[in-house]
Structures are given as structure tokens and as C-alpha cells.
C-alpha positions as CSV (number, residue, x, y, z in Angstrom):
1,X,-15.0,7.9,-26.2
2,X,-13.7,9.1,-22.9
3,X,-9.7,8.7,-22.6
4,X,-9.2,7.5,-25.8
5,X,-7.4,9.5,-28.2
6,X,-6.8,9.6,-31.6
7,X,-3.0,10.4,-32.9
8,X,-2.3,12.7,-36.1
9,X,-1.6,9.6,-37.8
10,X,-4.9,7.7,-37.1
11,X,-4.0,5.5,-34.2
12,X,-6.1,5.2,-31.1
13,X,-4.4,5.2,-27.4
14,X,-5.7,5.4,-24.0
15,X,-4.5,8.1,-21.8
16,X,-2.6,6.8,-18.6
17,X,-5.5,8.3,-16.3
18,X,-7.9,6.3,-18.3
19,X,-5.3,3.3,-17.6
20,X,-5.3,4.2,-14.0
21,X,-9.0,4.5,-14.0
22,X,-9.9,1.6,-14.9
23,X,-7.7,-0.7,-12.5
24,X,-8.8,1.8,-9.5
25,X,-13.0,1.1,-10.3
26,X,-11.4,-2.8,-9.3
27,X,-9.6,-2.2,-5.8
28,X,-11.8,-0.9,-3.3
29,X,-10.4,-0.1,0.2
30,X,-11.9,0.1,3.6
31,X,-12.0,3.5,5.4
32,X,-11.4,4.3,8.8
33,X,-15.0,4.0,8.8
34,X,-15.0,0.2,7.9
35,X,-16.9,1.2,4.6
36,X,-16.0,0.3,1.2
37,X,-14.1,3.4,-0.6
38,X,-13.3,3.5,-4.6
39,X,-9.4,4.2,-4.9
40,X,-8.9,7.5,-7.1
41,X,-5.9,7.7,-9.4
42,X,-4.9,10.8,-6.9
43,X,-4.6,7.8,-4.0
44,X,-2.0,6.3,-6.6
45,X,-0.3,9.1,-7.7
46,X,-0.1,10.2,-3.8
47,X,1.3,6.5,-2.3
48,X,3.6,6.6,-5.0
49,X,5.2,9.9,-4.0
50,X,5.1,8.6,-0.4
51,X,6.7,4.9,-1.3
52,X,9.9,7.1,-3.2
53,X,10.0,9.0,0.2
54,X,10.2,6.2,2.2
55,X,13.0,5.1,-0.4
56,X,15.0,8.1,0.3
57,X,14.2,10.0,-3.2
58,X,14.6,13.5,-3.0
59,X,11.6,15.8,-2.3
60,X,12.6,17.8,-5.8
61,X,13.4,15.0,-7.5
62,X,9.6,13.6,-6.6
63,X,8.4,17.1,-7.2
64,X,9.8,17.5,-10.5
65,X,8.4,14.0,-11.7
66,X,5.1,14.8,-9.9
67,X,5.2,17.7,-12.1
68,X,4.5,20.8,-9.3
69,X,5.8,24.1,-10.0
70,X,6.1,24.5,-6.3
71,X,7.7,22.6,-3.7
72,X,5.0,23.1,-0.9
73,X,2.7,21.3,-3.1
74,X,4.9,18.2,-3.2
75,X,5.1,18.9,0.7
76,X,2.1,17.8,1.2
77,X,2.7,14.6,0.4
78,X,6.2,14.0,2.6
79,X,3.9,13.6,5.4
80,X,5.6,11.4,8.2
81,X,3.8,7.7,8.1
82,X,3.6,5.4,10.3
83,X,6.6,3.0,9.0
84,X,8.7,6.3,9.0
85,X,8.0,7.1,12.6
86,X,8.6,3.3,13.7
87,X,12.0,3.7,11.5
88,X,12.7,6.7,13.8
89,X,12.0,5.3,16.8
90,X,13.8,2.0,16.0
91,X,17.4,4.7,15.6
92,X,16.7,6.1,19.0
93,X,16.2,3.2,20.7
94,X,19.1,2.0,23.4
95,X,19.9,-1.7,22.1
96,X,19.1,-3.9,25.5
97,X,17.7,-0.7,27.6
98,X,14.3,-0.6,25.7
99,X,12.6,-2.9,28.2
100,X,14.0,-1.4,31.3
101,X,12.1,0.8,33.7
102,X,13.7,4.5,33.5
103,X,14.2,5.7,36.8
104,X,12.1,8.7,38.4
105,X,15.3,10.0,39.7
106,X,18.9,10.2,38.2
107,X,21.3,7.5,39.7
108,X,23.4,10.0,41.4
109,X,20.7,11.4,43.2
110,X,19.8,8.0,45.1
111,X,23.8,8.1,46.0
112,X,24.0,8.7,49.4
113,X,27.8,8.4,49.3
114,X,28.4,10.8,46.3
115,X,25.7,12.9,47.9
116,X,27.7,13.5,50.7
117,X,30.8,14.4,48.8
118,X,29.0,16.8,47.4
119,X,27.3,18.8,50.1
120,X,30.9,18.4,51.7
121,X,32.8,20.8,48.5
């Protein structure tokens, strides 16, 4: 039997990737593509290590319970997503400017007055 185990002591357990397995083969996703796709347990293991990014959980804390040895492995999965990059955007954001226009020119260039000042120095 595939994922099932038998301890020393004659009890049968499932291993968690059989767990995992099994709940995956039910959710199905659409692609980019608009097609069905199976979701692996590596497409759980991976949105959970992005989800405790997005939490603001260390990269070796998320490594370590990943299990890497290396820290470029974990990298791979602190890439920036979408809600991150909003999150982002939302800090840099002037509160009240957002909507207007930004001018072409910097206000003191349109100055006439403070133009003439100065070319008069």
C-alpha cells in the first residue's frame, strides 16, 4: 500500500504526503490557460511558504521549517506577489495626491516671477 506505513509496534499511519495527496486529486485549479490543473502537494508546500511571507515570517525561519539546507532554495519562493506589490504601492502612495495629474514641469519652472529672480542673482 502506497503511503501507508507500518510502525515497529504494528500500527498503520499514513504519511502526510499521502494526506496531502489525497485532498490535492479533489481541488483542481484553472491555469493561465483556462484549463483544469491537478494541485501538487509542492503547490501547497510553496503557497504556504509564500502566505508566512506575506505574514512577515522570517526567510530562515521559513527555510528552516521548509527544511532547505540552503537559503537560495527557500528564495525562490519569496517571490514578490501581487498583494505584496499592491501593499507596496499602497505605502508610497501620497494620501489625497493619488488622483491628481503630475505636472510635466516642476512648479517653479512655470514661475515667471521666481524665474526672474533668478536669472537676476
Amino acid at each position: 500500500m502506497a503511503g501507508f506505513h507500518v510502525s515497529t509496534y504494528g500500527r498503520i499511519w499514513v504519511s502526510t504526503e499521502e494526506i496531502i495527496r489525497r485532498y490535492t486529486t479533489q481541488v483542481v485549479k484553472k491555469g493561465s490557460d483556462g484549463r483544469s490543473r491537478r494541485v501538487s502537494p509542492h503547490v501547497w508546500r510553496h503557497t504556504t511558504a509564500v502566505h508566512l511571507l506575506e505574514a512577515g515570517v522570517e526567510v530562515n525561519v521559513i527555510r528552516a521549517w521548509l527544511g532547505h539546507a540552503s537559503l537560495e532554495t527557500t528564495n525562490r519562493y519569496a517571490e514578490i506577489t501581487l498583494r505584496t506589490k499592491q501593499a507596496a504601492l499602497e505605502k508610497c502612495t501620497v494620501p489625497g495626491v493619488a488622483d491628481e495629474k503630475i505636472p510635466r514641469k516642476p512648479v517653479w519652472q512655470t514661475d515667471a516671477s521666481l524665474l526672474t529672480w533668478l536669472q537676476s542673482l
